[in-house]
C-alpha angles and dihedrals in degrees: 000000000000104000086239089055091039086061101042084061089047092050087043098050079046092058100033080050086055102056097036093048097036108069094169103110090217089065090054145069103258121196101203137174123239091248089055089043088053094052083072114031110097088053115014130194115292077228090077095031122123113260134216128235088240096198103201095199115160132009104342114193136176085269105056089045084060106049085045102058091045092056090042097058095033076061091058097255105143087178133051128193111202121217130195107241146191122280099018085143087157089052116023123198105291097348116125096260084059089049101048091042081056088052102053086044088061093043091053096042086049089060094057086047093246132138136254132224127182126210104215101213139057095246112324155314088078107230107061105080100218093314085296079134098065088038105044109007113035090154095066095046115113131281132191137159114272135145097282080179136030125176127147114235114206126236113293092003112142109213133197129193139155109231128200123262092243085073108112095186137320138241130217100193120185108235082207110062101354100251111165119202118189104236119226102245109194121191090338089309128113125201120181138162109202122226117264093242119051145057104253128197117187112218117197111208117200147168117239146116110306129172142207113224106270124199094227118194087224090057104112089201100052083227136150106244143144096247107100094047121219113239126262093261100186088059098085081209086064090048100042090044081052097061095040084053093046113007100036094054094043090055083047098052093032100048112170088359092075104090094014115062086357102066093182149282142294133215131193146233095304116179146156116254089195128048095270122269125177128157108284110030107109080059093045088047092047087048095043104037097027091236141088108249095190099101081054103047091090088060092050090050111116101248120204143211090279091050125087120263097268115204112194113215115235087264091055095044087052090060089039088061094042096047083051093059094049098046090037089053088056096046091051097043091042112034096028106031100038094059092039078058098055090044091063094044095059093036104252136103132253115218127177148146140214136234129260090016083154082058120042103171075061088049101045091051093061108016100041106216127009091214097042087054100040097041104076102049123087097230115031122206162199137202130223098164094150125028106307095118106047138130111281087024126105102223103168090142083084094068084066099093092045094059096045081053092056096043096049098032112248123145106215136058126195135212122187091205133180107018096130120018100149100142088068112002122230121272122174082265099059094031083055093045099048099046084051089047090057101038093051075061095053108278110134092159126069139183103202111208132245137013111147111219102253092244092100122028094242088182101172091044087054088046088055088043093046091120083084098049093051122121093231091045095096096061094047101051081043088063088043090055099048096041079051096054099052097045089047076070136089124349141301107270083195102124101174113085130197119219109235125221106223091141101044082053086054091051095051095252110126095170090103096039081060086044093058103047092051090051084053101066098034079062092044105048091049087053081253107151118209137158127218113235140189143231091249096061101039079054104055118343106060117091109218109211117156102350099309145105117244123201126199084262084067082239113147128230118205091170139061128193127195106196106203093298115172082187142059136140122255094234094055084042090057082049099050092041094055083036083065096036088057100054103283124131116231121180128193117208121211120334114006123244120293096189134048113186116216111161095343148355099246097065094042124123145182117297116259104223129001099169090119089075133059125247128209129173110223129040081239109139082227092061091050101026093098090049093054126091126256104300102253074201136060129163119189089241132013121284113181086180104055105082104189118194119201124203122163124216129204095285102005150064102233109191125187117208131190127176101210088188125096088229135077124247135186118207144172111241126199107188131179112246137100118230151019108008116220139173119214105204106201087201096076114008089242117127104214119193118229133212111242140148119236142187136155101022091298127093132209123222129172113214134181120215123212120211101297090350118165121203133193118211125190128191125192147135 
């Protein structure tokens, strides 16, 4: 079995275990009915309640737990997550004394009937334990392939230098024109003579343990260093080593109240700050691409600020893209879906998110593939921890977890939102404004930053933090729980989906990353509802039936959107190409492919016929609007501003409106959907009918938008 195909079956057995061993309905996909929604509307589940970043810094005691938890839910919170912090001398990160403080946290919150989150790290990046990895275990931190030496060699000096036996090649770039020549190393020496013309700078390329910066609750600085290493998480032995140090004692010091009042753990933002080494790769990669990568592995070396600028010819970006897709397959299926396993054995849910997800050429560099990793957790998940989603800001990267959800069938999505918002502080209004921007984009989830633990007074990080303490907060947080709630329901009605680039970004071309993100709000901006999906899933997770694409949420594309892409794999191009031939549109935007990858990149070529898909030239709404499907829809008159989501129950058409814009605006709506009109304001609880006139299975409303107004609208028999 092909190692692609090996790994779809893995991420399908995860999700089929979750549902047959989690028998909460929160941790599954429902398919309600509107009654069954209702019953729960005016107070929903804590399950589905929005949680609170809960920073423990200093000496945490039984009293302070307990005050905290008392303003928290007098402040409408429902939900905690609880973060490591700085100063806990009496109960140290993942000592004991940290273990059995957890433990009386959960007790008291489960006697308010609220829920309980765990940050899996001690700070952040995830993956370090504490920095248990650097003190216990320095065999399992993380390696990856960097310029261990630099030194510039004049013109026509001969150099000799013994080299460790870490060095896996070495590279003589021209500072004048950036030429890079592979260097002979012979029993770990090198000897060179450089040419007579040239500045010439040697570059040493090695293997070795290498660390992002992590934010380590023994730090006394508080500062962000290399000394408490981050695991080798692409070694299933570090991972695995990383669950029994943090999982596996919570389960022991926790007992019945793991997948009850725990609902799970998050991680964060865990990355590589080296291109990803780990022993065997050079074997995987021989077994998997046909080739020996090791003349190329110099080029695929991060290089720094004091390296030269190194420019990778198109046969060493081909190895580049193809070393990316086997590194990027064994972080998502270890990390990540080590850890998404454990979760459904013990009955909780894993939920993350990566780094850099507003800038995915960053992402890709040092997480791989957005998909692989996201894939495999149970909520997926985004950050917007300073001022990316803000009024006046276009923000769409935050509708990436939700479409891995609905792909891969999950039925939750997480954002970490508000950490950092220095550039306009938080108020109730923009607190408001932000979490409906995100949910009309697929977020149903929220963590709410930042509330300090009360052992110290922390009294400007409160004042940056005020939005919780304000009068008019509960009631807030109240119509966020129950907007989250319904749109935790049910599944996506979007049935356009977006191609995405994962291997052009491999391979170093962001044209159709830029592409993307331009088709994106051009959707957007005309209520039109897409996913972005990936190649993984074209290739061998999407079910064709009747012309259309079905995900795991059991959702429907009728439409199929290449953005720009030079790359795509062979087996996604046969899908696509019966997808047309059975009655699917597929549009190409812009130049056609120039690779398809069967086994590798590096023997891919050019397609032989795309006739079958239509090719435009611009990511305008007027080039692709003939290929998209019936508009589920229609205003009287254009409104960029109003963003509409559409998700359909069991026996109703559930849409989700916000007007982004701080005026008001009146509009006549014509929405898909048969019965009884009803508007569920998440103010109040109350479900309200509405007059409207109807035909043809579509209904016609006219509604009227105050400045940033959400409404909710339900239609049913």
């Amino acid at each position: 079995m092909k190692r692609t195909a090996f790994l779809t079956l893995i991420a399908l057995t995860l999700i089929i275990a979750g549902c047959s061993q989690n028998p909460k309905s929160w941790q599954q996909l429902s398919h309600p009915t509107a009654n069954e929604v209702a019953a729960n509307f005016q107070s929903p589940p804590p399950e589905y309640a929005i949680t609170m970043t809960w920073g423990w810094d200093g000496p945490i005691t039984e009293e302070v737990i307990i005050r905290d938890l008392d303003i928290v839910n007098q402040r409408g919170f429902r939900a905690v997550t609880i973060e490591a912090g700085y100063d806990m001398d009496n109960a140290p990160y993942l000592t004991e004394g940290w273990f059995e403080m957890v433990r009386f946290a959960v007790e008291q919150a489960k006697t308010r009937d609220m829920r309980v989150w765990i940050i899996d790290e001690g700070k952040y990046p995830s993956g370090f334990a504490g920095g248990l990895f650097s003190k216990e275990r320095p065999d399992l931190r993380m390696m990856g392939l960097g310029v261990a030496q630099r030194f510039d060699v004049a013109p026509g000096e001969t150099i000799e230098r013994d080299l460790p036996k870490e060095t896996v090649g070495v590279l003589a770039i021209n500072l004048d024109d950036n030429e890079a020549v592979s260097l002979d190393v012979v029993d770990s020496k090198l000897t060179w003579t450089a040419p007579e013309s040239g500045n010439w700078r040697v570059h040493v390329v090695d293997a070795n343990y290498r660390t992002p910066v992590t934010r380590a609750v023994n730090d006394p600085k508080r500062a962000k260093t290399t000394a408490n290493s981050v695991g080798d998480l692409i070694n299933p032995a570090a991972v695995q080593q990383f669950i029994d140090w943090t999982h596996e004692q919570y389960k022991t010091y926790l007992g019945d109240l793991i997948g009850t009042t725990v609902l799970g753990f998050r991680g964060d933002e865990p990355e590589f700050a080296a291109t990803p080494w780990t022993d065997g790769i050079v074997e995987l990669f021989q077994e998997e691409k046909g080739y020996d990568v090791t003349p190329y592995l110099p080029y695929l070396a991060r290089f720094g600020r004091r390296d030269a600028r190194l420019v990778l010819t198109d046969e060493q970006r081909r190895a580049k893209a193809d070393y990316w897709d086997v590194w990027s397959k064994l972080y998502g299926q270890h990390f990540f879906g080590m850890q998404a396993q454990w979760c459904v054995d013990n009955g909780v849910e894993h939920m993350t998110h990566l780094n850099n997800e507003h800038n995915l050429a960053n992402l890709t560099f040092t997480s791989g593939d957005y998909f692989r990793d996201l894939r495999e957790v149970q909520i997926p998940g985004v950050d917007s921890i300073w001022n990316q989603v803000w009024p006046g800001k276009n923000a769409d990267f935050v509708r990436l977890p939700a479409s891995v959800a609905h792909v891969y069938g999950k039925p939750r999505v997480i954002s970490e939102s508000f950490a950092a918002y220095s550039e306009s502080p938080v108020t109730v209004e923009t607190a408001a404004w932000c979490t409906n921007y995100q949910i009309v984009r697929g977020i149903n989830l929220f963590e709410y930053m930042f509330y300090p633990a009360s052992a110290h007074p922390w009294e400007k990080i409160r004042e940056q933090y005020h939005y919780m303490a304000d009068p008019e907060f509960p009631a807030m947080i109240g119509a966020a729980n129950r907007a989250c709630y319904v749109m935790s329901q049910g599944r996506s009605d979007a049935r356009i989906a977006i191609y995405f680039p994962s291997m052009d970004l491999w391979y170093g071309d962001n044209q159709a990353d830029r592409t993307q993100w331009a088709l994106a709000q051009e959707l957007l901006e005309h209520q039109r509802d897409f996913d972005f999906v990936d190649d993984d899933a074209f290739a061998e997770v999407l079910t064709l039936k009747d012309g259309q694409f079905i995900n795991l949420s059991g959702q429907a594309y009728q439409t199929v959107i290449l953005p720009n892409v030079t790359a795509i794999t062979q087996a996604a191009l046969d899908r696509l190409q019966a997808f047309a031939q059975a009655g699917g549109q597929v549009v190409i935007i812009g130049e056609l492919p120039t690779m398809v990858v069967k086994d590798s990149f590096m023997k891919a070529q050019a397609p032989q016929d795309l006739s079958w898909a239509q090719q435009v030239t611009e990511p305008t709404f007027d080039a692709i609007a003939a290929a998209l499907p019936e508009a589920d829809v229609q205003l009287n008159e254009p409104c960029p501003d109003l963003k509409v989501m559409h998700k359909r129950w069991q026996d109703a058409d559930v849409y989700f409106m916000f007007n982004e814009a701080k005026e008001s605006m009146t509009r006549q709506v014509t929405l898909t959907g048969r019965g009884e009109v009803q508007e569920w304001d998440t103010q109040t609880g109350d479900i309200n009918p509405l007059q409207v006139s109807s035909a043809n299975a579509k209904v016609q409303i006219n509604l009227e938008f105050s400045p940033y107004e959400a409404i909710i609208i339900v239609i049913s028999p």
